[in-house]
N, C-alpha and C positions, 0 to 999 in steps of 0.2 A: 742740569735738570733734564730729566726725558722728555721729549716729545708727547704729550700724549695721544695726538693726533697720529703718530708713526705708527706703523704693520707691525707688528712684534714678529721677533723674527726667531724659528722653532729652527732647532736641528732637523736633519731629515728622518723619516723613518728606518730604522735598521734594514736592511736587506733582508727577504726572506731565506734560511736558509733551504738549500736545495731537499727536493724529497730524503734521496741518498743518505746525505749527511742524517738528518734527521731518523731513517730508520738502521742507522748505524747504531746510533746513540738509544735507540730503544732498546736492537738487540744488544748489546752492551748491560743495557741495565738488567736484562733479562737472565742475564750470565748464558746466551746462547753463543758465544763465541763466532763474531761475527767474520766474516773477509770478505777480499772482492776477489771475485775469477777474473780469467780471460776475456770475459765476454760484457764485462762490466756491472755485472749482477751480483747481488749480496746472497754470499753463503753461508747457513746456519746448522745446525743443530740441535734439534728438539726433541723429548721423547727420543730418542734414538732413533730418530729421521732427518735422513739430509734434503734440507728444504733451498730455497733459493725466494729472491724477493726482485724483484723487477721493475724500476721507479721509469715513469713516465711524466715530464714535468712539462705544464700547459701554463699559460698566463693566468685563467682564473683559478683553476681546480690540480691538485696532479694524482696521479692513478698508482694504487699501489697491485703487483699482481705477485700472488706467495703462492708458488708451486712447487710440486718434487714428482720425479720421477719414481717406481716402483716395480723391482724385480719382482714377475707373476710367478705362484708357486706350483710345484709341478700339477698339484692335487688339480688344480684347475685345466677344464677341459682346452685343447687346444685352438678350436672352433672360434675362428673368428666374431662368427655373428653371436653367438652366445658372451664374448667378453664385449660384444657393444652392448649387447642385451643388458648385461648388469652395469656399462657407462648411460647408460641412457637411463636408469632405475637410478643413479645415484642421482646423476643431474636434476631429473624432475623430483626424486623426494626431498632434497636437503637443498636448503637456502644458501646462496650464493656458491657454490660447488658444481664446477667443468669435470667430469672425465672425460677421457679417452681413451686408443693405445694409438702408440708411436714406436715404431722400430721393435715391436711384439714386449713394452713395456707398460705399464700403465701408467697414464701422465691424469696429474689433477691439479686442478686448481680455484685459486681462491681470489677474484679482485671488487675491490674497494676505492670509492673517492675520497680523497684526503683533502683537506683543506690546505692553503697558504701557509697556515700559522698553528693547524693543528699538528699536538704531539700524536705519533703514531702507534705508539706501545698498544692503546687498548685492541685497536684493530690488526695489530701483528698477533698477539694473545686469538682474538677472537679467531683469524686465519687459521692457524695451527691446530688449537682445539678441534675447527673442522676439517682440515685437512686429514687429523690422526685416527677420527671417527669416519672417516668419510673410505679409508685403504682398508681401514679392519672391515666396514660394510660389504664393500666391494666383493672379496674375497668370502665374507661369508655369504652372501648373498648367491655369488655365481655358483658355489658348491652345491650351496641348500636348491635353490632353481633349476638348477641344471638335471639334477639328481642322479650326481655324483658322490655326497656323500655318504659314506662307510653305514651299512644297519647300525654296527653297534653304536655309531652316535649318533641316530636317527629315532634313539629309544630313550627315557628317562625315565628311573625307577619302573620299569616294563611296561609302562603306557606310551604309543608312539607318539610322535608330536605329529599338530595338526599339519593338513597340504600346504605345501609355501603358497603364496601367492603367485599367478601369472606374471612371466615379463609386461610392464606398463606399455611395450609395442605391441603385443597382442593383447589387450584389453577388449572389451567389447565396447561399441563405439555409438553416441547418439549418432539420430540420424540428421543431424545438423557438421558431426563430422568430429565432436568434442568427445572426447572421455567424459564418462559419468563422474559428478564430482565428487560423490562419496566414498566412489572408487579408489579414485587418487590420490583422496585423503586420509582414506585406510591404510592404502601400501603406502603412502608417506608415516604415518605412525608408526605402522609395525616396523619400516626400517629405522626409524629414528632409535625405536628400541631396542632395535638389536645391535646399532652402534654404540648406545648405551650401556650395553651389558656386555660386548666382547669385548674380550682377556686375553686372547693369542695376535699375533699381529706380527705381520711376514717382514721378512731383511728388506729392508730399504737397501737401495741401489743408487752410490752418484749417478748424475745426469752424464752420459757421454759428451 
């Protein structure tokens, strides 16, 4: 007869599996066809963009970061400060979304905390979704801004469209030192909508 006074005695808890594994088995299920490079990073394929996923694994939290690189198209001016101009519009309009360039590429990215024993799938989806709005932005943004693009797309049904907005670096400025907030609300909107609504979207480029 048992003890009843005795500990009872549980198996241990299953190990966590690693982030990796874990957002293997998401893109897996995603049908993104997943690998690992050389550098230990998970390579994907989304929408017709080569993405990559970069797990970072900590005792309580681990960190997921989904980024790709992006061949700039010619249409776009060469001018450095003009393509930070439009990484610095992407950054502050859109939630959780890094641009920059590297090596005259456009790099973006997207990171999230994942939990222990959280499935990753929803927030791979949510990454990508912003990643793919985030290159079409980019690109229409620095063209429209810059004002470089073409009259004849600068016209619809013979009414011109209205001025773009300013780059968010030359905004005009409280005098506390902050951007106006309706300001930045605005050009966050309007860009939201235009990632929304673009339909062309430039060749993706592996990462070297």
């Amino acid at each position: 007869m048992t003890d009843p006074t005795a500990v009872p005695s549980f198996p241990p808890p299953a190990p966590t599996p690693p982030l990796r594994g874990r957002v293997l088995d998401a893109l897996q299920e995603l049908e993104f066809g997943p690998d690992l490079d050389g550098e230990g990073d998970v390579g994907f394929t989304a929408a017709e963009h080569k993405m990559f996923v970069r797990c970072l694994d900590s005792e309580k939290f681990d960190i997921m970061r989904v980024f790709g690189q992006w061949a700039i198209s010619d249409r776009v001016p060469s001018d450095l400060q003009t393509r930070l101009n439009a990484c610095n519009d992407v950054t502050l309009g859109m939630n959780l979304v890094k641009a920059g360039i590297a090596g005259g590429n456009l790099v973006l990215t997207v990171e999230q905390v994942i939990a222990k024993r959280e499935n990753p799938k929803a927030k791979v989806t949510i990454a990508v979704g912003l990643l793919v709005q985030a290159v079409a932005l980019w690109h229409k943004n620095v063209i429209a801004k810059s004002g470089t693009q073409p009259p004849a797309e600068s016209e619809e049904e013979g009414q011109p469209r209205p001025e773009p907005q300013p780059w968010l670096s030359e905004a005009a400025v409280r005098s506390g030192g902050s951007a106006p907030q309706e300001q930045v609300e605005r050009a966050a909107a309007d860009e939201q909508d235009e990632a929304a609504s673009a339909e062309a979207e430039p060749e993706t480029q592996d990462r070297g």
